[in-house]
Every structure is written in C-alpha cells, then in structure tokens.
N, C-alpha and C positions, 0 to 999 in steps of 0.2 A: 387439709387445705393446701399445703405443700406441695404436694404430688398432684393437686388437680391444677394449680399454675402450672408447675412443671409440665404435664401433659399437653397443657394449651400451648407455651414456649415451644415447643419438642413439634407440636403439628405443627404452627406457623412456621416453626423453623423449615421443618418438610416442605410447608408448600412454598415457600418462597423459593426453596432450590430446586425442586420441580418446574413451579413457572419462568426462572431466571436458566435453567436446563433446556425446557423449553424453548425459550428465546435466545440462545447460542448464536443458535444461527446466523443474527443478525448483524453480531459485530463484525465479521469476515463480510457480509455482505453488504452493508452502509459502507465499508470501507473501502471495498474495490468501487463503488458508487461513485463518493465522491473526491477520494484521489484520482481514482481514474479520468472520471470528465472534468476534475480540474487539470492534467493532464493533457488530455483532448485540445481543450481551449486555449491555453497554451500552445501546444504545439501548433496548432491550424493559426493563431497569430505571430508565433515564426515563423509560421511555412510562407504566409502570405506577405508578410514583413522580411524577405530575406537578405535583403540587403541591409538595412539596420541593424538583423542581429548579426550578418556576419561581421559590422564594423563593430559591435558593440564584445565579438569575440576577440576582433583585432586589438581593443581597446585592453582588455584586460588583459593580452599579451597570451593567447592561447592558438598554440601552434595550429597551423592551418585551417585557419578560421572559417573560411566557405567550406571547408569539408567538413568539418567540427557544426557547423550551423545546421548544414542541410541533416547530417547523423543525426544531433540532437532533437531536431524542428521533428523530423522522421521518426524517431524513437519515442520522443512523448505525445503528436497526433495520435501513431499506430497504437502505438504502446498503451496509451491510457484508453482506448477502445477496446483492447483485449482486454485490462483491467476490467473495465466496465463489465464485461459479459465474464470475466473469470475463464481466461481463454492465456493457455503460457503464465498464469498468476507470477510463478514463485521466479521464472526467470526474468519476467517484464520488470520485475519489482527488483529485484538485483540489479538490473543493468538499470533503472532509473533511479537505484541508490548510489551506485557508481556517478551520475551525474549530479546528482544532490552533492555528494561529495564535491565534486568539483565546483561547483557554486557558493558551497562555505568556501571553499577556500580561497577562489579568485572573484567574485562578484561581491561575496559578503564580508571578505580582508579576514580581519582579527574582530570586525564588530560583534560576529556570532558569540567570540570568548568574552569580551566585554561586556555582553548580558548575564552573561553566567552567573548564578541560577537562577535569581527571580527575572526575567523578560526574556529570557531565554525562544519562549515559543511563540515571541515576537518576528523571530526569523524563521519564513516560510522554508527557506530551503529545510531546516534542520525540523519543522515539526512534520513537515511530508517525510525524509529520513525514517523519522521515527517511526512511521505509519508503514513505509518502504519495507524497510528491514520484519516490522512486524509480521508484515503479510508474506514473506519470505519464509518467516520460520515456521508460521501458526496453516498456510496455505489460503487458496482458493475459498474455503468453506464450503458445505453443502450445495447452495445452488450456485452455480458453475458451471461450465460448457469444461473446464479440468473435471468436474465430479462425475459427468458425463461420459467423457474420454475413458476413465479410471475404471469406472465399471465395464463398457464396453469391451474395453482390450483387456480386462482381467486386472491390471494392473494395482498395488497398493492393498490389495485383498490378501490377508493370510489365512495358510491352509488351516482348516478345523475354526476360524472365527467364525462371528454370527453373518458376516459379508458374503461368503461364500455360496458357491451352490452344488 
C-alpha cells in the first residue's frame, strides 16, 4: 500500500514539473508584457506632458532637468516597447533600473525605507526594480524578437549543445 501512494505522489510529482516546465515560458513573457506597456504609458504621458515633468525634475533638484525629462520620457516610451516585443531585453531593463533607482531615491525620499518589509511593494518604483533587474539576469525568454536575433546570427548557442546545427 506504501509503494502504490508513493508511485501516485512520484507521477504527480512528474507531471506537475513537466506542465509548470512546460509553462516556463510564460513568466519572462507576461513580464516583458506588462512592465513593458506599463512603461510605454508612462513614457508617452511624459513625452506629451513635458513641461510638467521637466518641472517636476527641477522640483526634486535633478540636474538638468529638460534633458533628464526628454532622456527619461524617451527611454521608457521606446524602451518599454522593446520590452514589450523582447527586443534589447537585458539592456532596456538595466538602463530602466538605473532610473528606478533614481526614483527611490529622489521622487520616493526615504519612504521607500519606511515601508520596509511589509508595504514595501507598495512603491512602484522598487517593485518594477525588482521585475527590472529580474528580467536582466533571467533574459528575454523564449518568445522574443532577442530569441530571434540569437538564433539568426548564431549567437548564445554552444558548440556540441542540442541548439546547434
């Protein structure tokens, strides 16, 4: 009786990591999704808003603020459209953690440290961060205009793997 629970435990077990293997995929691609076109939206309401954010840069005292506006407004429009399609992943994603950073630090003061740890993910800047940084180290994922590129020009492929040809 033992060993026939055990067997049943031991498949389930299989198939659950099979279909959750299966479904990999998904977390690298919900996540360029919806960082990305949050992102997007953002940016296209600085782009079109840019005299506000550049006083809202002056306000926090961030040097050269109409160039700091139009870079940033510019960086997270484009930038969270390449997310979106997984196009420049791991660098769009660095350089809009670099500005996350900057946002805990002069937009969000010291409140970000003031939630620490329970409401922490109450401040957007730092749970996009989180997602930022994520998609930095883990990549593009599978479907990608990078997974694309990769194969195309050979790239990311080692010799004698099952990628190869």
């Amino acid at each position: 009786m033992a060993q026939a629970s055990g067997g049943v435990i031991q498949r389930l077990a299989g198939l659950g990591l099979r279909v959750s293997g299966a479904l990999a995929f998904l977390a690298p691609l919900l996540t360029r999704l919806v960082i990305g076109w949050a992102f997007h939206v953002t940016g296209s309401g600085k782009l079109h808003n840019l005299d506000r954010t550049t006083q809202f840069f002056a306000s926090l005292g961030i040097p050269m603020p109409h160039v700091n506006a139009v870079f940033v407004s510019g960086l997270e429009f484009i930038g969270g459209l390449c997310l979106f399609v997984g196009l420049f992943t791991r660098i769009i994603a660095a350089l809009l953690s670099c500005s996350m950073i900057v946002a805990l630090i002069t937009s969000d003061g010291g409140e970000w440290l003031m939630k620490f740890p329970a409401d922490l993910t109450d401040v957007t800047s730092f749970t996009f961060l989180v997602f930022l940084i994520w998609l930095v180290l883990y990549g593009p994922g599978p479907i990608s205009i990078d997974k694309l590129l990769s194969k195309w020009l050979h790239i990311g492929s080692q010799p004698g793997s099952a990628g190869t040809q």
